[in-house]
C-alpha positions in Angstrom: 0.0 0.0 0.0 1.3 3.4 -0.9 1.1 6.1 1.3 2.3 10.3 -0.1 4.5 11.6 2.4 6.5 14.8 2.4 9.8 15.2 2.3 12.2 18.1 2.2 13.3 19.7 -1.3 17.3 18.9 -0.3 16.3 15.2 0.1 14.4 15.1 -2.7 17.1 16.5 -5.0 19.6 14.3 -3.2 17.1 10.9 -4.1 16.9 12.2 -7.5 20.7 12.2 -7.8 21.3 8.8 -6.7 18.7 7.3 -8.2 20.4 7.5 -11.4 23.6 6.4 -10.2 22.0 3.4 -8.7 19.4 2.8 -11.5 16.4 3.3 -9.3 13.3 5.1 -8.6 13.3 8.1 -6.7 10.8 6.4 -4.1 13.0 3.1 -4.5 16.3 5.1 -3.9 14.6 6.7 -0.5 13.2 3.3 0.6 17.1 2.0 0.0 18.3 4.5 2.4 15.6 4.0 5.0 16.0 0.1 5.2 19.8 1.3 6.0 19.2 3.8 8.3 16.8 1.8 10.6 19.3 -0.6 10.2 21.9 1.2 11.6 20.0 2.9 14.6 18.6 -1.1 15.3 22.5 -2.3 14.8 24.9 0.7 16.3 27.9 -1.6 16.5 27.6 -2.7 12.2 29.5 -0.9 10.1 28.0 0.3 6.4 30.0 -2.4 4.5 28.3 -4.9 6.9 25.1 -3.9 6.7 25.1 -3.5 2.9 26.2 -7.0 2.6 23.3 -8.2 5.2 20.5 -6.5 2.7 21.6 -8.2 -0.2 22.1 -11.8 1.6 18.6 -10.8 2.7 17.3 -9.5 -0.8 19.1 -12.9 -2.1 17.4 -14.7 -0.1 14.6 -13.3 -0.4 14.6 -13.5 -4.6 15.9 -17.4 -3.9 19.4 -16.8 -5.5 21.0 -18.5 -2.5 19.5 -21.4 0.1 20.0 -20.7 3.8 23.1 -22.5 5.2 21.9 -25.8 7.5 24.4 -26.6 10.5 25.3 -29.6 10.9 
C-alpha cells in the first residue's frame, strides 16, 4: 500500500541524484536509504559495508538466488 508523504526539497534532490547512479526510482532510492538507516539505529555496532552485505544476503534470499546454510 502506498502512502504520499513529504519530504524536504534537499532530500528530494539528493534521491533524485542517486537514483540515477543506482538505477532506481526516486521512491525506491529513498526506501534503500531507509532500510539502511533503521538498520543502523537497530544495529549501532555494524559498520556500512556490513550492513550492505546483510541487505543483499537478505534480498538474495529473499529472490531465492541463495539457500539458507543448515548446520550440521
Amino acid at each position: 500500500m502506498a502512502t504520499a508523504v513529504r519530504v524536504s526539497e534537499k532530500l528530494l534532490s539528493d534521491a533524485r541524484k542517486y537514483s540515477k547512479v543506482d538505477h532506481r526510482s526516486i521512491t525506491g532510492q529513498i526506501e534503500h536509504w531507509a532500510r539502511i538507516g533503521k538498520c543502523a539505529e537497530e544495529n549501532p555496532d555494524l559498520t556500512y559495508e556490513l550492513i550492505k552485505e546483510i541487505l543483499i544476503g537478505v534480498q538474495e534470499l529473499d529472490s531465492r538466488e541463495k539457500s539458507e546454510y543448515t548446520f550440521g
